[in-house]
Legacy VTK file of the C-alpha trace (Angstrom):
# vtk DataFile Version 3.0
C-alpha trace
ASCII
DATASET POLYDATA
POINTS 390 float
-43.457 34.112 -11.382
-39.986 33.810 -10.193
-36.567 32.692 -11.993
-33.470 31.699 -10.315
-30.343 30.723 -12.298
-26.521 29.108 -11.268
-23.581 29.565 -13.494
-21.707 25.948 -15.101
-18.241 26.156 -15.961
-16.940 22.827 -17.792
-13.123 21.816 -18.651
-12.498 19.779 -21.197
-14.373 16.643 -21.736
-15.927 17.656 -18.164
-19.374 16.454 -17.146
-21.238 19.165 -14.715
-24.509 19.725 -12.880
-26.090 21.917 -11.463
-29.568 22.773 -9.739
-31.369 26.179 -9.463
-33.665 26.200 -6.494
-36.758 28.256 -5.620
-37.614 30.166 -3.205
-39.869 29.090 0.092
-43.657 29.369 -0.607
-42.709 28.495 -4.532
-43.194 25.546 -6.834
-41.376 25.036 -9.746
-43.018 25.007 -13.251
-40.170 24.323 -16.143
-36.323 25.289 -16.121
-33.460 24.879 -19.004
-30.188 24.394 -19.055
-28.196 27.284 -21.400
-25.410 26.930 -23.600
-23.725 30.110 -23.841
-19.936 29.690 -24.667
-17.050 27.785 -26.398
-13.963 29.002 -26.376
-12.639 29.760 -29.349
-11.132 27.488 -31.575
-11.518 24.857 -29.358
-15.102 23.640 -31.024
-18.672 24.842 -31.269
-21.744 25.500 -28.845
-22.865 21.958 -30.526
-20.116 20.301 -28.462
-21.492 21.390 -25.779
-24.772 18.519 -24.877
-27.354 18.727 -22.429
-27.850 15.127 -21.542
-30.757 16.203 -18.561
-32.897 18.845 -18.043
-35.488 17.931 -15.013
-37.391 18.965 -11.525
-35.937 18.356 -8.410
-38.789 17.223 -6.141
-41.027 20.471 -6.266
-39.031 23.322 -5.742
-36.240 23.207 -8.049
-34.728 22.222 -11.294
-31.468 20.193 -12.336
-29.592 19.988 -15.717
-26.149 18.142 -16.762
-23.914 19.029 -19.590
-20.985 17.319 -21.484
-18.592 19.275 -22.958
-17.052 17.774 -25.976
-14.937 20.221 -26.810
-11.342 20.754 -26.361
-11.590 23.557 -24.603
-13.283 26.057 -21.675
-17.056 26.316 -22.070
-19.699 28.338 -19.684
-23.309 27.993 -19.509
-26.216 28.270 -16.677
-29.019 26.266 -15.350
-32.674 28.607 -14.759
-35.789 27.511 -12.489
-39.243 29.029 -13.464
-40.926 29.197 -10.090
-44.827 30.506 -9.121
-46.204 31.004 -5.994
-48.158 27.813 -4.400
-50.359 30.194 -2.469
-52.838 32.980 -3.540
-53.103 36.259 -1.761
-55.411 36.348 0.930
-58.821 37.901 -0.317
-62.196 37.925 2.336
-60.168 35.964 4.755
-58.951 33.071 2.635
-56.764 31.924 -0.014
-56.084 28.641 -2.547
-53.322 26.953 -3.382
-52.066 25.395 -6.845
-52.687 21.707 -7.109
-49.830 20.141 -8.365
-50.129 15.874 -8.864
-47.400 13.213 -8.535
-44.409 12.936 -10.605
-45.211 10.790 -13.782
-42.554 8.897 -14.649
-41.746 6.414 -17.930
-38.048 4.884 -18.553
-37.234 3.569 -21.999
-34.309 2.137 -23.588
-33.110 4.074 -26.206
-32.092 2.245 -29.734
-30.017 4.349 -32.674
-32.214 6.126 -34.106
-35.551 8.140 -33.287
-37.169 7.076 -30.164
-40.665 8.681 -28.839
-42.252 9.142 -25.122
-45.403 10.458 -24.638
-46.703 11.125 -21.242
-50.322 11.979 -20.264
-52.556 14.039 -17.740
-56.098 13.868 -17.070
-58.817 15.925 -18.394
-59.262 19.342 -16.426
-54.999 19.372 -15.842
-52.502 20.540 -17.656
-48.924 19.287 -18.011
-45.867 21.124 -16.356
-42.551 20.539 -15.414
-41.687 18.032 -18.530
-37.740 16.720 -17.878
-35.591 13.978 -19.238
-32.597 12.033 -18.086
-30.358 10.376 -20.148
-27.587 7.772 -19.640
-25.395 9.199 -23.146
-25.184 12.116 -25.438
-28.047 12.018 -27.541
-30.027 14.947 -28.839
-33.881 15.290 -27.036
-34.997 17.275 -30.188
-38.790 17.325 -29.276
-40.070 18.418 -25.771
-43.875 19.788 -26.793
-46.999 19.316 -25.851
-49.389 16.471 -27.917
-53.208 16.942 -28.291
-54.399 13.925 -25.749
-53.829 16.656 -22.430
-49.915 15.582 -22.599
-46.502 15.604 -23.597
-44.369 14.109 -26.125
-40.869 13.658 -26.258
-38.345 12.673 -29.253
-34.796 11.508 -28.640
-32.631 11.629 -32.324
-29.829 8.606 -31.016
-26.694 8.227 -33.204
-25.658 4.945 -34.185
-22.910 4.660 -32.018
-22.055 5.896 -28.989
-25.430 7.095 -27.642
-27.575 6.919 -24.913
-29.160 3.766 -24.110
-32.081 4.323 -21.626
-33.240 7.559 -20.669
-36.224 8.751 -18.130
-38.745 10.929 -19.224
-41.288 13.151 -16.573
-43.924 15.383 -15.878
-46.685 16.621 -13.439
-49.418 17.272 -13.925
-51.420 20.570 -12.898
-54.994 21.164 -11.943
-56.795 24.188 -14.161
-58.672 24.299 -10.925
-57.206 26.064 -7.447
-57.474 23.965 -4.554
-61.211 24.708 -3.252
-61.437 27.125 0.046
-64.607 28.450 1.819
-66.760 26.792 -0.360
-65.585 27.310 -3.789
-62.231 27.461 -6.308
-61.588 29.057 -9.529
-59.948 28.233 -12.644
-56.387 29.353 -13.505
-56.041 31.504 -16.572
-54.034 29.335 -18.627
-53.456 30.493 -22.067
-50.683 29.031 -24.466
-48.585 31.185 -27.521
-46.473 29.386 -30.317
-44.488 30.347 -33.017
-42.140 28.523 -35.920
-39.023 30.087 -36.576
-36.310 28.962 -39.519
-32.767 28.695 -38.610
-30.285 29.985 -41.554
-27.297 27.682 -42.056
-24.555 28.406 -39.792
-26.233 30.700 -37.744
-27.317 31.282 -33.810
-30.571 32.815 -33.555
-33.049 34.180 -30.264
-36.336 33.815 -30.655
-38.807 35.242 -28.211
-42.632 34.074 -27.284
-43.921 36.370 -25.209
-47.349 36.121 -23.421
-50.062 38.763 -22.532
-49.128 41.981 -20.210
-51.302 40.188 -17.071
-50.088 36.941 -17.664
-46.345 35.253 -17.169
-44.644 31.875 -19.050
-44.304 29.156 -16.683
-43.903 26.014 -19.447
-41.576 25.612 -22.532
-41.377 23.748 -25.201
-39.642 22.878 -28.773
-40.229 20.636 -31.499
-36.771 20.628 -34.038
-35.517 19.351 -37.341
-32.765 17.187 -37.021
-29.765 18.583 -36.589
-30.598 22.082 -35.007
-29.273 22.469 -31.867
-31.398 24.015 -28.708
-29.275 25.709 -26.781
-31.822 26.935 -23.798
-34.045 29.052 -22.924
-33.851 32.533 -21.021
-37.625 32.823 -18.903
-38.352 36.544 -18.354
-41.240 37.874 -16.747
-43.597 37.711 -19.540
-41.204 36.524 -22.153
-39.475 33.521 -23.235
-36.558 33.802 -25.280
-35.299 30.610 -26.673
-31.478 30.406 -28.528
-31.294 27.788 -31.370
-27.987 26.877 -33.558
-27.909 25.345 -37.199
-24.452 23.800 -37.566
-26.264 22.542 -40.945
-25.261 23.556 -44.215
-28.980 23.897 -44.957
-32.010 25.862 -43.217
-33.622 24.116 -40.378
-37.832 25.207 -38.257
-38.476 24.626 -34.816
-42.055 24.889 -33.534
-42.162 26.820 -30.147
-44.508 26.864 -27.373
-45.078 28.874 -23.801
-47.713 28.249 -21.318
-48.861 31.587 -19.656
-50.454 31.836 -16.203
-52.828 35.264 -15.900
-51.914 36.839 -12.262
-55.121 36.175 -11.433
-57.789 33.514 -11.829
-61.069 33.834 -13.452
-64.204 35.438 -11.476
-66.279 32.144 -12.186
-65.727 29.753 -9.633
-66.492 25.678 -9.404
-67.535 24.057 -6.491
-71.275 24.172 -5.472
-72.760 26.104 -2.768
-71.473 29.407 -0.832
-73.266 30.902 2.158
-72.706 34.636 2.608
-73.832 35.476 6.682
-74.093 39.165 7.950
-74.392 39.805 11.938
-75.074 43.783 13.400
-74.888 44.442 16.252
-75.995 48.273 18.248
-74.413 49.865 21.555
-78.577 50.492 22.652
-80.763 47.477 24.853
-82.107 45.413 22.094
-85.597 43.169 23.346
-84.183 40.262 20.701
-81.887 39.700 18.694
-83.243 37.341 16.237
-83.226 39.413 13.210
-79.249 40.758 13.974
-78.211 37.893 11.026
-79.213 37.096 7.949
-77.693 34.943 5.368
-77.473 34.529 1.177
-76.903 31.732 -0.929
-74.943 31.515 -4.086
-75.217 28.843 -6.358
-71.142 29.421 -8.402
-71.282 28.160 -11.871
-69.005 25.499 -13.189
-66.340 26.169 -15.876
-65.971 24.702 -19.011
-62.844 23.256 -20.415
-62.191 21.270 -23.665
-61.494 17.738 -23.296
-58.788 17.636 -26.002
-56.712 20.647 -27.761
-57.935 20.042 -30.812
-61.202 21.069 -33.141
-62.305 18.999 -36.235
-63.756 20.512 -39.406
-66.828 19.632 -41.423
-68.342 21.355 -44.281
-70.320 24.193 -42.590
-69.286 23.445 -38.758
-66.707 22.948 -36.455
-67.345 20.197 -33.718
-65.245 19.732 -30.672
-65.615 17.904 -26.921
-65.990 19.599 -24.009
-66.180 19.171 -20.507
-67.931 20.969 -17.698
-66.663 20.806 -14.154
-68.572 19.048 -11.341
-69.389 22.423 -9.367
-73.570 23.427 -9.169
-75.461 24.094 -12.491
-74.650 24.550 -15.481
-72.064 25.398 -18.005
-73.365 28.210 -20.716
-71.239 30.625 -22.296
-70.513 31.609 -26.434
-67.614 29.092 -27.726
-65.802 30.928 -30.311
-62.710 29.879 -32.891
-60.414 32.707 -34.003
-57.303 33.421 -35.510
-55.542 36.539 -34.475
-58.602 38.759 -34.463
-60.388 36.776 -37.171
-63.579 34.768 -35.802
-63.652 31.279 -37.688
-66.610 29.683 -36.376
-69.237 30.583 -33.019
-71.628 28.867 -31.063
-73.230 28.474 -27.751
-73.311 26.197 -24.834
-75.392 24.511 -22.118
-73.255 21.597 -20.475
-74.957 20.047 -17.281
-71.764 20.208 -14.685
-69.787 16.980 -15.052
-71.075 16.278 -18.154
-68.864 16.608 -21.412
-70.760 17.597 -24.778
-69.718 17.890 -28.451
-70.145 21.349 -29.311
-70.990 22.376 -32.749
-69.910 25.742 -34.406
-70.888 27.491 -37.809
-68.457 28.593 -39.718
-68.269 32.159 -40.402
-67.180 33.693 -44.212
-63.926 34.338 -43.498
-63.492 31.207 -41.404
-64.620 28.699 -44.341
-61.976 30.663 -46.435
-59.368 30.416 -44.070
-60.087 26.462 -43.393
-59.863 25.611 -46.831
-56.610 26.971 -46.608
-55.504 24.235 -44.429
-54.534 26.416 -41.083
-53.201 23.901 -38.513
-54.202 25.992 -35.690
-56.195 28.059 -33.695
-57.388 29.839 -30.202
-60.626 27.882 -29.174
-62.381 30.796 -26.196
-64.441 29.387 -23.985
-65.906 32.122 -21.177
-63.019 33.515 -20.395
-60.462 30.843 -21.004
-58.520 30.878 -24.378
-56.087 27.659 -25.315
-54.319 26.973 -28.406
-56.515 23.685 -30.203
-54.557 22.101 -33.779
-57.283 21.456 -36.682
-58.196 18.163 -37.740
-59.344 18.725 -41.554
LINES 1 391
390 0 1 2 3 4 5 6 7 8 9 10 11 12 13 14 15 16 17 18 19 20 21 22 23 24 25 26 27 28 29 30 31 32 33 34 35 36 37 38 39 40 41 42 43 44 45 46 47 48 49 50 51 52 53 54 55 56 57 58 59 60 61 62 63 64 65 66 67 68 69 70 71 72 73 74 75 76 77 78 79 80 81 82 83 84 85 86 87 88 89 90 91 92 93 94 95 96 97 98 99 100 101 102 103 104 105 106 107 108 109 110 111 112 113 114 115 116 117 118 119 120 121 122 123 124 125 126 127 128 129 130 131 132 133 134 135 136 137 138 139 140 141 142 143 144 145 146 147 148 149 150 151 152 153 154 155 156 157 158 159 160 161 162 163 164 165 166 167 168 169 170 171 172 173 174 175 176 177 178 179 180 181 182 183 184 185 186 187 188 189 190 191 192 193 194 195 196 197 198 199 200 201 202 203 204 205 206 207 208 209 210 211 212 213 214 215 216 217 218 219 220 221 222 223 224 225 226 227 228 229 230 231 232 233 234 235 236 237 238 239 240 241 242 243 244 245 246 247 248 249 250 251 252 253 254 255 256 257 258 259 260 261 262 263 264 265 266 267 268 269 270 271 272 273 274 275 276 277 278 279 280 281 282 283 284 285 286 287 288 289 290 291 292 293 294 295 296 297 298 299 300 301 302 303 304 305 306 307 308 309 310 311 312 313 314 315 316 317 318 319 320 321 322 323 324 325 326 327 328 329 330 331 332 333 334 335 336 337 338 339 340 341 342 343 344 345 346 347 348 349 350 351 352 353 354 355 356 357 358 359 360 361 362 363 364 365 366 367 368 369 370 371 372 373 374 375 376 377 378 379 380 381 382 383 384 385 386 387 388 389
């Protein structure tokens, strides 16, 4: 992963964008525009209003601010980029599979207005952006349980926006396939809720595993905090949120991370592994100088939905396996933190999705009753974030 960044300057009631682009050989995931300064006297980083935040084609990312205020005000405009291309290993490589833009455009009434934007089963969503005609706050840009995203726009009575655009891709959990096979991107999410004091500018930082980097964003605010952008660091994302509120005010949080490398299983049927020798001596034939192997690679098994529902004793949720050779088997498992909440098995034929059913453990029927809204649902070796259905 990659980040490249511009610097905004705005005058005065000045309306400014500006696009970060990424590099050759490099496909952009997410970007944010940043507020970083007012000068003083002159009005508050809540003058300053991001009014689009979006991809440009594939390889870089655009926002536009309004500055409100009477006075000078500086910010900057960041493009999360990764590789399209794996590195060469046995004499090929795959590439990330990245699907058309989706697209909705709404008009945009006073009040609260909500978009919600869907990918398929076996992709995940990147690159979510919006585009609005007016100032209006976006105060939800986060990721819904239906393999999608949603997005909330808070319009004031008067003086809005009136239509804005709303987009994302969509990304395969699959690399493209290549000498007979792919493999499954390590896709693993982190979120946090953090409470802004009244008054006060605060950083927050989500920060993903130490093989693993943050290629997607998102936030989900009360009305009336202010997000003021995001800062994407290697492995960490560090988000800056202001209350202008008289009164406390929670965001959730949420970063996609991308392992450096994908899993060992792979997807895609058959692979044929063919040794030749050859000697510097006459040979009488050479009909046993080659011999050749064949592998059946396993599917992989991904859950249809992030989300789990629980029952008295068990916890049930779909799942899908991929359409590679054989069969999906593996131990499901539900945990919190360290703490296993329910386990099972499974045996998916591939291309076949299954409800899987796990028993609770102790701890996990205590923790349940306690109404936890989410979890980490590990399947193999992939891990994603599911919300509890009680």
């Amino acid at each position: 992963m990659q980040k490249t960044e511009v610097q905004v300057d705005l005058q005065a009631g000045e309306t400014v964008s500006a696009t970060a682009s990424c590099m050759d050989g490099y496909v952009v995931t997410d970007g944010s525009g940043r507020v970083d300064h007012v000068d003083q006297g002159t009005g508050t980083l809540a003058d300053v209003h991001m009014i689009a935040s979006h991809s440009v084609g594939d390889g870089a990312w655009k926002a536009t601010f309004v500055n409100s205020s009477t006075g000078h005000a500086a910010g900057k405009v960041f493009a999360v980029c990764v590789k399209s291309e794996s590195e060469v290993v046995n004499g090929h490589s795959h590439h990330l599979v990245v699907g058309d833009l989706v697209s909705q455009t709404v008009s945009l009434p006073s009040g609260t207005s909500d978009v919600s934007l869907q990918c398929a089963a076996g992709q995940t969503p990147i690159q979510p952006g919006y585009e609005l005609d007016g100032v209006a706050p976006v105060i939800t840009t986060y990721p819904n349980d239906s393999l999608g995203w949603d997005f909330r726009v808070n319009n004031p009575a008067s003086g809005g926006a009136t239509q804005g655009t709303f987009t994302i891709r969509c990304l395969d959990n699959l690399v493209s396939d290549a000498n007979g096979h792919t493999h499954a991107l390590g896709l693993n999410e982190v979120r946090k809720t953090v409470t802004v004091p009244a008054g006060q500018t605060t950083q927050a930082q989500l920060t993903c595993a130490n093989d693993a980097k943050g290629i997607v964003a998102g936030y989900d605010l009360d009305p009336g905090l202010v997000m003021l952008g995001n800062d994407p660091q290697p492995i960490t994302r560090v988000f800056y949120l202001y209350n202008p509120t008289d009164g406390p005010l929670s965001a959730d949080l949420y970063l996609l991370c991308l392992s450096n490398r994908t899993t060992k299983g792979a997807q895609g049927g058959t692979i044929v592994n063919t040794a030749n020798v050859s000697t510097s001596t006459p040979e009488t034939t050479t009909g046993d100088n080659s011999s050749s192997a064949t592998i059946q690679v396993s599917a992989v098994a991904t859950p249809v939905a992030p989300r789990v529902s629980v029952g008295s004793s068990q916890v049930t949720t779909a799942v899908r396996c991929g359409t590679g050779a054989g069969t999906c088997r593996g131990t499901a498992t539900l945990l919190v933190r360290h703490t296993v909440l329910a386990k099972g098995s499974y045996a998916i034929k591939a291309g076949k999705t299954a409800t899987l059913h796990l028993r609770q453990t102790k701890a996990g029927r205590h923790l349940l009753s306690t109404g936890l809204k989410r979890a980490q649902l590990r399947l193999g070796t992939t891990t994603r974030t599911v919300r509890i259905q009680h």
